[in-house]
C-alpha positions, -999 to 999 in steps of 0.1 A, spaced: 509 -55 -159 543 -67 -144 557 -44 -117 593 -57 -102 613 -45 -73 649 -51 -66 659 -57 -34 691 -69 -14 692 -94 11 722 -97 40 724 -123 63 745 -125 98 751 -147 122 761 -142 162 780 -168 173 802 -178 207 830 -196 215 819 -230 229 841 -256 242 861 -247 207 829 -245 190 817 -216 170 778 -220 180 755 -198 163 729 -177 194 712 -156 166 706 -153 129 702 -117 116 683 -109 83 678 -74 63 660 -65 30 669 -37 12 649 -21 -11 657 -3 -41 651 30 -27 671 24 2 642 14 32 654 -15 51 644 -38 78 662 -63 101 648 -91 116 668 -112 142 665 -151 154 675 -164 183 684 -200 181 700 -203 217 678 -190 246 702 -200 272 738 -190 252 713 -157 242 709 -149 281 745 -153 284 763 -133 258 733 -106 256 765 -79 252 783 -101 223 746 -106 204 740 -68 209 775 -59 198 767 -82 166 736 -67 162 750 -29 159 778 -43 135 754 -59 111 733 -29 112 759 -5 105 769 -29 74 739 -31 61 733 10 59 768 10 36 743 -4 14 713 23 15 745 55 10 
């Protein structure tokens, strides 16, 4: 028997400002399911630029949340 779930994935990613460079510190993930359960899981590619812009990534962090509930309304 075939069962099938729909689900919506959202990706993000938290970059700085380095010498002119956008440099991604973290990649942010979310699945959506059909009845509107999600979950976020979040990368960080930069330890040092991580340690550094902790406010920026966390700023990031509450903007991509807050986008992805528009989808779970």
């Amino acid at each position: 028997m075939l069962t099938t779930t729909k689900t919506i994935s959202i990706n993000g990613t938290s970059t700085v400002d380095v010498n002119g460079v956008k440099t991604p510190v973290t990649y942010f993930n979310a699945q959506i399911q059909s009845d509107g359960k999600y979950n976020i899981n979040q990368s960080v590619q930069n330890v040092e630029l991580y340690k550094e812009n902790k406010d920026v990534v966390k700023a990031d962090y509450d903007e991509f949340e807050a986008y992805v509930e528009t989808f779970t309304e």
